[in-house]
N, CA and C atoms as a LAMMPS dump frame, in Angstrom:
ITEM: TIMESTEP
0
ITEM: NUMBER OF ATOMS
297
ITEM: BOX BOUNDS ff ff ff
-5.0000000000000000e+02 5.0000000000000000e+02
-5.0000000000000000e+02 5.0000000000000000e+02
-5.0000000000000000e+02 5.0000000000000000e+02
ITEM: ATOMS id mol type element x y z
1 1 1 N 0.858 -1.169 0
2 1 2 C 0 0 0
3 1 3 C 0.904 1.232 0
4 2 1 N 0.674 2.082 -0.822
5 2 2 C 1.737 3.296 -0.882
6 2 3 C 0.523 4.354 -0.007
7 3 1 N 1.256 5.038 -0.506
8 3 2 C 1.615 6.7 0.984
9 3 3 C -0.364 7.645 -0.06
10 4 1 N -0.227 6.982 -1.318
11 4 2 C -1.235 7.827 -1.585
12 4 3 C -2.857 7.336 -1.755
13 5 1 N -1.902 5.633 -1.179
14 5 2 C -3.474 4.925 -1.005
15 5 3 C -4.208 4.785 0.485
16 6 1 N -3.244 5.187 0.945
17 6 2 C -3.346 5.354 2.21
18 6 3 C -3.982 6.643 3.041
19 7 1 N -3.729 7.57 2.249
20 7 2 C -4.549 9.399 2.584
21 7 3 C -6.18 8.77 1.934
22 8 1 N -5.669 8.504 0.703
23 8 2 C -7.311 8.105 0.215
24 8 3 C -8.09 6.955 0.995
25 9 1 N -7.865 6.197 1.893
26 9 2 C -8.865 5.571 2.828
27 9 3 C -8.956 5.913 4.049
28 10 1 N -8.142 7.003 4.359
29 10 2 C -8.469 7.797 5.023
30 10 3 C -9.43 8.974 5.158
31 11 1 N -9.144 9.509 3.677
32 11 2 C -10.471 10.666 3.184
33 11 3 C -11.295 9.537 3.005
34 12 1 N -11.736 8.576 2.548
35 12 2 C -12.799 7.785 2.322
36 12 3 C -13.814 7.462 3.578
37 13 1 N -12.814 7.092 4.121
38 13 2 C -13.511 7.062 5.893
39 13 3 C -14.06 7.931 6.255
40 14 1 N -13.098 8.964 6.28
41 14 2 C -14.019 10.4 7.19
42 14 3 C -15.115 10.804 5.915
43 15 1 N -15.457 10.616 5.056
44 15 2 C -16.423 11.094 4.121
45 15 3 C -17.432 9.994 4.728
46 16 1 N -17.475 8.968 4.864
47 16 2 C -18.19 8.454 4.754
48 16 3 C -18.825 7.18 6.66
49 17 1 N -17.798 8.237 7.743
50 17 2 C -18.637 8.37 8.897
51 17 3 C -18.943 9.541 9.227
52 18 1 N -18.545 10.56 8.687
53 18 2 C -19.151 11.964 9.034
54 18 3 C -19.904 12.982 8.378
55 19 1 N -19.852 12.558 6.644
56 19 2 C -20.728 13.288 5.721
57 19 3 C -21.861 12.592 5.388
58 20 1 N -21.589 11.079 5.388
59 20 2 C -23.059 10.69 4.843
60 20 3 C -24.004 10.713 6.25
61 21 1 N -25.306 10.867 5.441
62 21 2 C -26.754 10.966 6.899
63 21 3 C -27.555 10.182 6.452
64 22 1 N -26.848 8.944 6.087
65 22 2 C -28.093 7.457 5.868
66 22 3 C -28.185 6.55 7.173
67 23 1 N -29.064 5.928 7.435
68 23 2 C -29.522 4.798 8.656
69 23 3 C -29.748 3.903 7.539
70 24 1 N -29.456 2.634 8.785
71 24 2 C -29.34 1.474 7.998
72 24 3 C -29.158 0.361 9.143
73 25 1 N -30.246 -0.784 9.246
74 25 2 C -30.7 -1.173 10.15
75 25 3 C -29.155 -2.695 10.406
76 26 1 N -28.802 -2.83 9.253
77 26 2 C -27.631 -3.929 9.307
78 26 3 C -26.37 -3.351 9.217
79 27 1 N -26.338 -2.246 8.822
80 27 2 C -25.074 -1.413 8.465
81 27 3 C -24.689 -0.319 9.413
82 28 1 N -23.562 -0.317 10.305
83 28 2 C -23.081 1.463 10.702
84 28 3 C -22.465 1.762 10.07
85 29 1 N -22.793 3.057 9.39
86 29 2 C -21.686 3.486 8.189
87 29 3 C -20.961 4.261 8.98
88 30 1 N -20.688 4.931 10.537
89 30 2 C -19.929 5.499 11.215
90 30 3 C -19.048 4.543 11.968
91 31 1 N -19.014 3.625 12.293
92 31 2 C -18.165 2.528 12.214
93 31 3 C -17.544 1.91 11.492
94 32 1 N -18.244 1.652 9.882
95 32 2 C -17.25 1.475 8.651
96 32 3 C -16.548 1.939 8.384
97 33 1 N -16.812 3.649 8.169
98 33 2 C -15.971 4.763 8.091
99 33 3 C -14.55 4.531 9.023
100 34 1 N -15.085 4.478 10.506
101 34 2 C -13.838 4.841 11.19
102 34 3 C -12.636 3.358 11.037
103 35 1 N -13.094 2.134 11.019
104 35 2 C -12.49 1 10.208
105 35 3 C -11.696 1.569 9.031
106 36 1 N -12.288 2.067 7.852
107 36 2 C -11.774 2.257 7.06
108 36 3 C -10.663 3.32 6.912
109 37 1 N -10.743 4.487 8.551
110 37 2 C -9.482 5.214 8.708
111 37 3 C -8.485 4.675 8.979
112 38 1 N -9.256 3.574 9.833
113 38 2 C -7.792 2.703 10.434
114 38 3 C -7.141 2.368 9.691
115 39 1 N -7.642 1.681 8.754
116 39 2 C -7.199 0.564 8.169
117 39 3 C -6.121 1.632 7.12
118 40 1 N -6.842 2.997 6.914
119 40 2 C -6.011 3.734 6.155
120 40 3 C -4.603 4.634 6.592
121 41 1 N -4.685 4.581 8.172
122 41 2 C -4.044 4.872 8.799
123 41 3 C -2.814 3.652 9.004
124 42 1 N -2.727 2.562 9.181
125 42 2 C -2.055 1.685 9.182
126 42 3 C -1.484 1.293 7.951
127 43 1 N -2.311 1.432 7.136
128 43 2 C -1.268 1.431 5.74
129 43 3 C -0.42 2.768 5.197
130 44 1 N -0.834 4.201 5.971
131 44 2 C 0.344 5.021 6.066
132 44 3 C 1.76 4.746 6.985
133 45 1 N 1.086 4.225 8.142
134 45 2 C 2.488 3.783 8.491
135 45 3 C 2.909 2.831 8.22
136 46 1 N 2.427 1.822 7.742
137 46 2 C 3.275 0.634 7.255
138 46 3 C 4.104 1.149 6.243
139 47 1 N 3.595 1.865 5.262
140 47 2 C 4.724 2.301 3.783
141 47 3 C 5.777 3.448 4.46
142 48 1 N 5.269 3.913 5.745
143 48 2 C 6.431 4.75 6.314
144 48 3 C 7.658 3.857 6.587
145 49 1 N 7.237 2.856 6.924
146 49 2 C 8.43 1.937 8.276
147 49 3 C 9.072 1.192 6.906
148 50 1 N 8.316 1.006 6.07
149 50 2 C 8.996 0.066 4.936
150 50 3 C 10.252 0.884 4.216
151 51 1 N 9.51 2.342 4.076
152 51 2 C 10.864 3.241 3.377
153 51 3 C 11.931 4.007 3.913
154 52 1 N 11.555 4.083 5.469
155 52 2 C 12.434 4.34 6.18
156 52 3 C 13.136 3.101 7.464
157 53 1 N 13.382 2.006 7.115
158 53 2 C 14.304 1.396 8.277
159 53 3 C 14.854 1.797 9.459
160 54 1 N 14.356 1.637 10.624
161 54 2 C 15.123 2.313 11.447
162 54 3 C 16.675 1.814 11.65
163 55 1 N 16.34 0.576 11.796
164 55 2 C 18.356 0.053 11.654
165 55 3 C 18.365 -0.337 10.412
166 56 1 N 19.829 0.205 10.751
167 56 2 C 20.872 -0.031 9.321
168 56 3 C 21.979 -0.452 9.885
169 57 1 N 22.514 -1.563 8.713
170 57 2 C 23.539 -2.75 9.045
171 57 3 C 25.09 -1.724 8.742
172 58 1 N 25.812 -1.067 9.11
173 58 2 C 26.758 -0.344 8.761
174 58 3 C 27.457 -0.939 8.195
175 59 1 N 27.744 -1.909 7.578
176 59 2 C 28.871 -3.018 7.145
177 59 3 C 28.337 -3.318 5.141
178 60 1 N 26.549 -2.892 5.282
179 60 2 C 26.51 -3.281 4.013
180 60 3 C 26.159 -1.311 3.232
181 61 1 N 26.496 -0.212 4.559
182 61 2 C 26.919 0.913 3.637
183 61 3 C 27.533 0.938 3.003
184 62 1 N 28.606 0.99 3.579
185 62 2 C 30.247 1.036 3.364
186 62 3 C 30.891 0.388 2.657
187 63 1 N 31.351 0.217 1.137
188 63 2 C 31.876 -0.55 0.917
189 63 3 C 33.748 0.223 0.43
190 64 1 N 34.406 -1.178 1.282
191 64 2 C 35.502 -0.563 1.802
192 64 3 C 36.316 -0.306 0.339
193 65 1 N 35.979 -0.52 -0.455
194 65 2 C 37.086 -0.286 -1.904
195 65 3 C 36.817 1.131 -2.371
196 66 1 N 35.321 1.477 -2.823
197 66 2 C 34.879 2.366 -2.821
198 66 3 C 35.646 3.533 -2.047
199 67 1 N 35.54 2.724 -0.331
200 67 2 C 35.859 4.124 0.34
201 67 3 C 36.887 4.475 0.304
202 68 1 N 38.374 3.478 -0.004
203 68 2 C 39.439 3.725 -0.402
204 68 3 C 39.692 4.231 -1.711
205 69 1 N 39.29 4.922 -2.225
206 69 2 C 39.283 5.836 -3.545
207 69 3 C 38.775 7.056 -3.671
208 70 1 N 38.573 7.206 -2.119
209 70 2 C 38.144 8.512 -1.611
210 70 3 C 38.868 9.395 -0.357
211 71 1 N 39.956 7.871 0.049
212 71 2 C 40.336 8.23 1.145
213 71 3 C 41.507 9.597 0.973
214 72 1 N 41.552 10.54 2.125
215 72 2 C 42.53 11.723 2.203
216 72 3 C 43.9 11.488 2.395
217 73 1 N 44.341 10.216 2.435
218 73 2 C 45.462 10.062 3.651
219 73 3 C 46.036 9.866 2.368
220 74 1 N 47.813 10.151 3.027
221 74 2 C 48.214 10.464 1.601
222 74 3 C 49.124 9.065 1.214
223 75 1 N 49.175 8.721 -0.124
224 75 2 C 49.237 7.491 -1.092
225 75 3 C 51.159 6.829 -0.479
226 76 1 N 50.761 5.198 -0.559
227 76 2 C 51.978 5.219 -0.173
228 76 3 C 53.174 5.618 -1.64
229 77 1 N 52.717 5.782 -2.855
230 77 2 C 53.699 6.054 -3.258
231 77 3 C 53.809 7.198 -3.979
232 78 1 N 55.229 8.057 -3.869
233 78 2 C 55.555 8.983 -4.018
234 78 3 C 55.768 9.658 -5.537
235 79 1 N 55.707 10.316 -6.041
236 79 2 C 55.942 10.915 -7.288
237 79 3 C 57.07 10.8 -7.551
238 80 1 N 57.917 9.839 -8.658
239 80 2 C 59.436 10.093 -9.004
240 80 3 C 60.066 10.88 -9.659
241 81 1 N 59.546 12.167 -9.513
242 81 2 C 60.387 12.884 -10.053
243 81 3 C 59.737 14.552 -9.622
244 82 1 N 60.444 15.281 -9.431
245 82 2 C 60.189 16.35 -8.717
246 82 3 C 59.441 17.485 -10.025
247 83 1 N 58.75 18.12 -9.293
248 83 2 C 57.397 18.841 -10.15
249 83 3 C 57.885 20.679 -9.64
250 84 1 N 58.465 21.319 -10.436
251 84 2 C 58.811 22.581 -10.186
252 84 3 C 57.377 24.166 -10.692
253 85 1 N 56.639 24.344 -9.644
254 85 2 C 55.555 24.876 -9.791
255 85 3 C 55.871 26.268 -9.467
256 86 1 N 57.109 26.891 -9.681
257 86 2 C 57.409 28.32 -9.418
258 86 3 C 57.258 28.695 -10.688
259 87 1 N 56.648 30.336 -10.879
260 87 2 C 56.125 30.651 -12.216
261 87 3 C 57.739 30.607 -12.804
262 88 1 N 57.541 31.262 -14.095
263 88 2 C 58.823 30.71 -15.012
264 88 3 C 59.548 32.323 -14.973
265 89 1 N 59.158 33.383 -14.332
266 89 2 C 59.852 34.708 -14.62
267 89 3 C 60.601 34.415 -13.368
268 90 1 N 60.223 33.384 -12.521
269 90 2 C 61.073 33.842 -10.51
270 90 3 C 61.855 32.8 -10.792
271 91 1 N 61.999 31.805 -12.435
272 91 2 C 62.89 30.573 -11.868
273 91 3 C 64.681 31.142 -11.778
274 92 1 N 65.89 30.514 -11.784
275 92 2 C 66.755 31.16 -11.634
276 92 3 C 67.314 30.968 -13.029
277 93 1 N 66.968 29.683 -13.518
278 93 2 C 67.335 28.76 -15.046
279 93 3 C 66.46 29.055 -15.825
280 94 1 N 66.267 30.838 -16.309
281 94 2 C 65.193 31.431 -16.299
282 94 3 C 65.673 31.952 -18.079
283 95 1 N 66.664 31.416 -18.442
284 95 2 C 67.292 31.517 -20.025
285 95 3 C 68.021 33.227 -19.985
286 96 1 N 68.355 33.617 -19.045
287 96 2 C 68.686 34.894 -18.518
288 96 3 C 67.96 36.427 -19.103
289 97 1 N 66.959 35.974 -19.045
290 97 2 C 65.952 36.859 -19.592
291 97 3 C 65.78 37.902 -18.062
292 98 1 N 65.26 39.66 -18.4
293 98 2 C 65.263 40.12 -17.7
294 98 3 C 63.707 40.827 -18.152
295 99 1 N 63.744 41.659 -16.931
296 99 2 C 62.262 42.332 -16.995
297 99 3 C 62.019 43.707 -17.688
């Protein structure tokens, strides 16, 4: 039962123990009605509890490969060869160019 069948036997109910004004010697339709909130009420929370779990298994979040390809810590291996990121007018091996 989803979340929107569930408002609707709820409006169904209250329409139909509090708006209708029929008697009926085998039937309470104000007792059907309120049955039929229940019943519409319980199938809102049932599709609540179904889509929200309260426990969660932390072991089948996480998956640890994934999280290692995200991790910050820094890599065991090092760059072989050195990376010179000073602009090229401040280097000293600068082709002796001046300003």
């Amino acid at each position: 039962m989803r979340i929107g069948v569930g408002i609707a036997l709820v409006t169904l109910g209250a329409i139909i123990a509090f708006a209708v004004r029929d008697t009926s010697d085998s039937l309470n339709l104000r007792a059907l009605g309120i049955i039929i909130m229940l019943a519409g009420a319980a199938g809102l929370w049932l599709s609540y509890r179904l889509a929200n779990p309260r426990t969660r298994d932390e072991t089948h979040l996480l998956n640890p490969d994934v999280e290692k390809q995200y991790s910050v810590a820094p890599h065991e291996k090092v760059a072989e060869t050195v990376i010179d990121v000073t602009p090229t007018h401040l280097r000293e091996d600068h082709n002796g160019l001046s300003k």
